[in-house]
N, C-alpha and C positions, 0 to 999 in steps of 0.2 A: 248916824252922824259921822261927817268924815271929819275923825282928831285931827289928823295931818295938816286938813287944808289949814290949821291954824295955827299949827309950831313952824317954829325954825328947829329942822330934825336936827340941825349940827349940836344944837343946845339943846333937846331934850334927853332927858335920861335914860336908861337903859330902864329904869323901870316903868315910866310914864308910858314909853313902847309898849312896853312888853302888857301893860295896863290896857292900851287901845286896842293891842291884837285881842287880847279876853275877851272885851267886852262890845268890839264891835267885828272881830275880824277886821280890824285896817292893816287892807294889803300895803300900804304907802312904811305906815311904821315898822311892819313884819320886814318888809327888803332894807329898810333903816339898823335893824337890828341886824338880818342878816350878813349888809355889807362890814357891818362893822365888829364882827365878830366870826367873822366866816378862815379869815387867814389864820388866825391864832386856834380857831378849832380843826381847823385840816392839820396844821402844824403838829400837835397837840396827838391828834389822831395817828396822822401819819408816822410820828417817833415811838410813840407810844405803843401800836402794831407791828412796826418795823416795815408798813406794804405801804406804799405811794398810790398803787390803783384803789386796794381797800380802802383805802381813807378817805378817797373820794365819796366814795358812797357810801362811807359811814358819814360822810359828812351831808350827804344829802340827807339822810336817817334822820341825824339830830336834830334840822333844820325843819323836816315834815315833821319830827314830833314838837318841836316849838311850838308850830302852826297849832297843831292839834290840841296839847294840851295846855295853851296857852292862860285860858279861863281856871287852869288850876294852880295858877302864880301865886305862891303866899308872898308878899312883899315882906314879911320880917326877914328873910332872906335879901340878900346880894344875889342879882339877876347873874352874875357868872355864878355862884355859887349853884344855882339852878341849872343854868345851861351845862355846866363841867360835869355835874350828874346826872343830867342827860346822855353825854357824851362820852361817860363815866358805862353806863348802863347799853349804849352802844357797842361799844367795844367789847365789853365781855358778853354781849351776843352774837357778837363775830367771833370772838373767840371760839366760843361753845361750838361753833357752827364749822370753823376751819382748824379747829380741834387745837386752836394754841400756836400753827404752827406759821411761822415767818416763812414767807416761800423766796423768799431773796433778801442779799443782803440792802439798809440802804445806803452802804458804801456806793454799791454800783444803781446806784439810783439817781437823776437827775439832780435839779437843784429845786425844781419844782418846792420841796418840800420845808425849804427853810423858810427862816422866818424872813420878814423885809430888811433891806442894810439898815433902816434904823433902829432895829432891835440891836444887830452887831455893833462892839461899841469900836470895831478900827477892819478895815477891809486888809490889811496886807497879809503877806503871805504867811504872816507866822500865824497871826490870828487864826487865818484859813485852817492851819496845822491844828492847833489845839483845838479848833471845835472841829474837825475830823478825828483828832483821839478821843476828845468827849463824847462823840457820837456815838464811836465804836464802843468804849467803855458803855456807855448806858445801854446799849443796844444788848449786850450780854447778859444784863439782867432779865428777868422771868418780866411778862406782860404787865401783873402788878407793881410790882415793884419802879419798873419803867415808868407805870402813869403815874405815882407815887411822886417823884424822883421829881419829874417832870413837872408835877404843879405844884412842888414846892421849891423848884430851879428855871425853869421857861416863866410858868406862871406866875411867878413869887406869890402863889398864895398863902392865905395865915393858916394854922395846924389847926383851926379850930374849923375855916372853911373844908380846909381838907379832910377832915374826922366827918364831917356834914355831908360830903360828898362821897366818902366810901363807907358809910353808915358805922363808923367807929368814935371812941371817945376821944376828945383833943389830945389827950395823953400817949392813948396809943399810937392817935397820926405820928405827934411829936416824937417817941421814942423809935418808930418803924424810919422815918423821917432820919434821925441821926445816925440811927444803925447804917442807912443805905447809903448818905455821903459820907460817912467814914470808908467803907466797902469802896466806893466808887474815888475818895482819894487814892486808895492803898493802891486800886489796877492805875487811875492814872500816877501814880509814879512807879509800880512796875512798869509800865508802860515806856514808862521816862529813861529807867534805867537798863533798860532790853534797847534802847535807840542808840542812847549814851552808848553801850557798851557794844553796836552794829558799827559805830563809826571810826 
């Protein structure tokens, strides 16, 4: 049975998708999901590694294993909660594989990687400025810590998602969680005051 021919995908949910790919393979819902989740998971990938080519094809990774393990969707879950340890469990097989190590910075990396201007909440130049020092700051952190960091600052997930997603207790998310944007305040305002004090 094709689900699709019957939704309006704008309004179906990420789980009803994710429901159709299980249980019939619908290719129509699978690319529904994929379109709609595919920027925030390159993103996501992309800062998170520190490599713009890797991410590419960790993103392609996560998206075949959608496909694949689709039919083993528990829906007591949040379908990102799902996917983000997918793509969770991606990255630290590229890790293993390129031994951890960032082969470039992505200062000197395109724009390819950002998020879309409406994530940004002002385009000018200062804006620009501060999320180039937040970038740089996050990027000095170790891989974990970075995905860490990341979906619970890009992705505004809850500590309980994120415990769910790095196989830890919400407590520990939470406490790993505050250790690292205190850490990641302190460099950005070293940051601030190494500027201040260049000019």
């Amino acid at each position: 049975m094709d689900y699709a021919a019957n939704w309006d995908l704008n309004d179906t949910t990420d789980k009803a998708l994710i429901r159709a790919v299980g249980a019939a393979g619908d290719l129509v819902a699978f690319e529904a999901l994929a379109q709609r989740w595919d920027r925030r998971i390159f993103v996501f990938l992309a800062k998170a590694g520190g490599d713009v080519e890797a991410a590419a094809d960790m993103r392609q990774d996560v998206f075949l294993r959608v496909w694949k393990y689709a039919a083993s969707y528990n829906d007591e879950y949040a379908f990102s909660t799902w996917l983000y340890r997918i793509a969770h469990n991606v990255l630290h097989t590229w890790r293993a594989k390129s031994n951890g190590h960032c082969t470039r910075s992505l200062d000197n990396q395109d724009d390819r990687w950002k998020a879309p201007d409406s994530y940004r909440p002002d385009q000018s130049a200062i804006a620009s400025e501060i999320d180039k020092r937040v970038r740089g700051a996050i990027q000095r952190f170790e891989v974990d810590d970075r995905e860490l960091l990341l979906m619970r600052l890009q992705a505004e997930m809850s500590y309980r998602e994120i415990g769910e997603i790095l196989g830890v207790p919400e407590t520990t998310a939470k406490s790993r969680a505050y250790k690292l944007i205190a850490q990641l305040r302190e460099q950005l305002a070293d940051m601030h005051a190494a500027a201040r004090s260049s000019t």
